[in-house]
C-alpha positions as CSV (number, residue, x, y, z in Angstrom):
1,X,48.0,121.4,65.1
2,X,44.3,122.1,65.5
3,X,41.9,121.9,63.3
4,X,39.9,125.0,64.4
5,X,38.1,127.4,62.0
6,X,40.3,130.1,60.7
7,X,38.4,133.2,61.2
8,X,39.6,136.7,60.0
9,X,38.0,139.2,62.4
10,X,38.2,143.4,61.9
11,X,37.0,145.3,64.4
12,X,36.8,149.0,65.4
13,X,34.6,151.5,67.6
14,X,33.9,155.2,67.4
15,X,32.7,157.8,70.1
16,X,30.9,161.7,69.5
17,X,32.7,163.1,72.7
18,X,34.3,160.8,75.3
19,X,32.5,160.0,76.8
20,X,29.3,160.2,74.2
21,X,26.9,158.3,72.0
22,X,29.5,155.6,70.1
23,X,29.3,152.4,68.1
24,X,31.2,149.5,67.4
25,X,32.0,147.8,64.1
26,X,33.0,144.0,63.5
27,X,33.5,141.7,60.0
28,X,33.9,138.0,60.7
29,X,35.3,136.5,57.5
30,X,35.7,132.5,56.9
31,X,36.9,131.9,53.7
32,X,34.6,133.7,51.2
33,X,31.3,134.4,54.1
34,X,31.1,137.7,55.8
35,X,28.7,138.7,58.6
36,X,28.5,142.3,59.3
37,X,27.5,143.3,63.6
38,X,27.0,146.4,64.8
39,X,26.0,148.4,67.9
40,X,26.3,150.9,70.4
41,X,25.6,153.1,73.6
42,X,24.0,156.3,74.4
43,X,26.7,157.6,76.4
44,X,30.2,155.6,76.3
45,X,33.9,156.1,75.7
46,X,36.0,155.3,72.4
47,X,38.1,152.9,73.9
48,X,34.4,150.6,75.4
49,X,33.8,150.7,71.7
50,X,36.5,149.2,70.7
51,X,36.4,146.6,73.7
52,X,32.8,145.9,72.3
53,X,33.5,145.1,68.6
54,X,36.3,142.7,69.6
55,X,33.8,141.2,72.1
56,X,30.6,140.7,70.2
57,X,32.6,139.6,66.9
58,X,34.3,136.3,69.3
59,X,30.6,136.1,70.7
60,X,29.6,135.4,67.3
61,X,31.3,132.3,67.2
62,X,29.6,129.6,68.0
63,X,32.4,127.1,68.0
64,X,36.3,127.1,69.1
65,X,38.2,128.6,66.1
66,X,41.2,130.0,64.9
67,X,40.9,134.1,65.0
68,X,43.1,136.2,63.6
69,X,41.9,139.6,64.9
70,X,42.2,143.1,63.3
71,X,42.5,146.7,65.0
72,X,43.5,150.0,65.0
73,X,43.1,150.2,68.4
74,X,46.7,150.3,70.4
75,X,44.6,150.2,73.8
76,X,43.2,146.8,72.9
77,X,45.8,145.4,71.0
78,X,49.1,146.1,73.7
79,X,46.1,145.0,76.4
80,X,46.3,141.8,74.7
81,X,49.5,141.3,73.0
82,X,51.9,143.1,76.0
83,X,49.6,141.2,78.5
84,X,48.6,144.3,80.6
85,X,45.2,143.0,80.5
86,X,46.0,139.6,82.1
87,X,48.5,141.3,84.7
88,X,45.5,143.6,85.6
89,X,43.5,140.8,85.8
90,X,45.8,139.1,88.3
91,X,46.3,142.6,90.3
92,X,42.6,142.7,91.2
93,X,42.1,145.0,88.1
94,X,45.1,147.6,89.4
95,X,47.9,148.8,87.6
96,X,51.2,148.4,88.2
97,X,51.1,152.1,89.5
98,X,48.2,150.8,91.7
99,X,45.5,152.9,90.1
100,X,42.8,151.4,89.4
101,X,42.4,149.3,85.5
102,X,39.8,150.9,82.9
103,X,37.0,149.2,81.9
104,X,37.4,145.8,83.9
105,X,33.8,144.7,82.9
106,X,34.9,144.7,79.2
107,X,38.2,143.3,79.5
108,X,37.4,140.4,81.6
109,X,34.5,139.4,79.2
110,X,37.6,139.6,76.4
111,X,39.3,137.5,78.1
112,X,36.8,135.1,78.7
113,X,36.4,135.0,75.2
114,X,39.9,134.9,74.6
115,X,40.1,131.7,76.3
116,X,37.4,130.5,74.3
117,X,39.6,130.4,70.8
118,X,42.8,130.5,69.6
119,X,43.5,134.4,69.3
120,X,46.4,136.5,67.6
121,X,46.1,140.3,67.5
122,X,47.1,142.8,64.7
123,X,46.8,145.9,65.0
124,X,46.5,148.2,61.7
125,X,46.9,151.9,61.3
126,X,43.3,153.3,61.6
127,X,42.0,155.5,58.5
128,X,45.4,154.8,56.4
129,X,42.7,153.3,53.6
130,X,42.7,149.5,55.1
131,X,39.3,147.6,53.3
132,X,38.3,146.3,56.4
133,X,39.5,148.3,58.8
134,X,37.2,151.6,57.2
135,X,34.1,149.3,56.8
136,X,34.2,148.5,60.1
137,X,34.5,152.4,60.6
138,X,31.7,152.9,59.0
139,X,29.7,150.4,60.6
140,X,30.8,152.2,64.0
141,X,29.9,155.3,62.7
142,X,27.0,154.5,61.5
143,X,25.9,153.2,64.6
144,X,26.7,155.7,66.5
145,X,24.7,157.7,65.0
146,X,21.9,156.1,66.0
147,X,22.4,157.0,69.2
148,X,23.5,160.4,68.6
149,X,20.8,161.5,66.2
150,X,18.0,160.2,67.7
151,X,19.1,159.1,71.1
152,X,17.8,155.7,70.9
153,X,18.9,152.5,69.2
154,X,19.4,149.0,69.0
155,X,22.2,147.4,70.9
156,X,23.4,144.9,68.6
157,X,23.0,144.5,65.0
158,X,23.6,141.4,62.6
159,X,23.3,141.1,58.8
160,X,21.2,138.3,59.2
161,X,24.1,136.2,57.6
């Protein structure tokens, strides 16, 4: 057994259009701490989002831990858990119809960060009233519409925590 952190990380992502202005949403959680990060782009896709929030919360972590991780996103959780994203990986970043992988950037800087901890995966029904799951939903909201409101924004956004 390791004696890693044990980190409880929800994540999510949203997207006006798709592509459009979006946002992400992460909540890192060690025993009773939270931190709160948020962000987006000017012109993105829902599924970059929810690369993003999964991303930046493991960047967050300065040390190796233990992450329990949290979405309601079935694109990022079977890329993980079904291993698509490491057979892409191997593949050049093709399918196994050949065609070429979305969002390689994103996913090899998951897995990178991946390697970095000890991840599990869970995904969660989105808007079906899980605590975490809607703050996170409304911190991708929220910065979103940054972006989409005034058509700037900042990239990344901690609590300060």
């Amino acid at each position: 057994m390791t004696n890693f952190k044990n980190i409880d990380l929800y994540c999510d992502g949203a997207c006006a259009g798709n592509p459009g202005p979006g946002g992400w949403g992460a909540i890192l959680r060690y025993g009773a701490r939270e931190k709160e990060l948020s962000g987006g782009e000017a012109q993105t896709t829902n599924n970059r989002m929810e690369l993003t929030a999964l991303i930046e919360g493991l960047r967050a972590l300065n040390q190796r831990c233990s992450v329990r991780v949290w979405t309601d996103s079935e694109y990022v959780a079977n890329g993980i858990n079904k291993g698509w994203a490491r057979g892409w990986q191997r593949n050049g970043w093709r399918k196994s119809d050949k065609k070429p992988a979305l969002n390689p950037d994103l996913w090899e800087a998951l897995l990178e960060e991946i390697d970095r901890h000890d991840v599990t995966v869970h995904w969660v029904r989105g808007h079906s009233g899980h605590p975490e799951n809607e703050r996170c939903d409304r911190l991708a909201v929220q910065a979103r519409d940054q972006f989409r409101d005034q058509g700037s924004g900042i990239r990344n956004q901690g609590d300060g925590n």
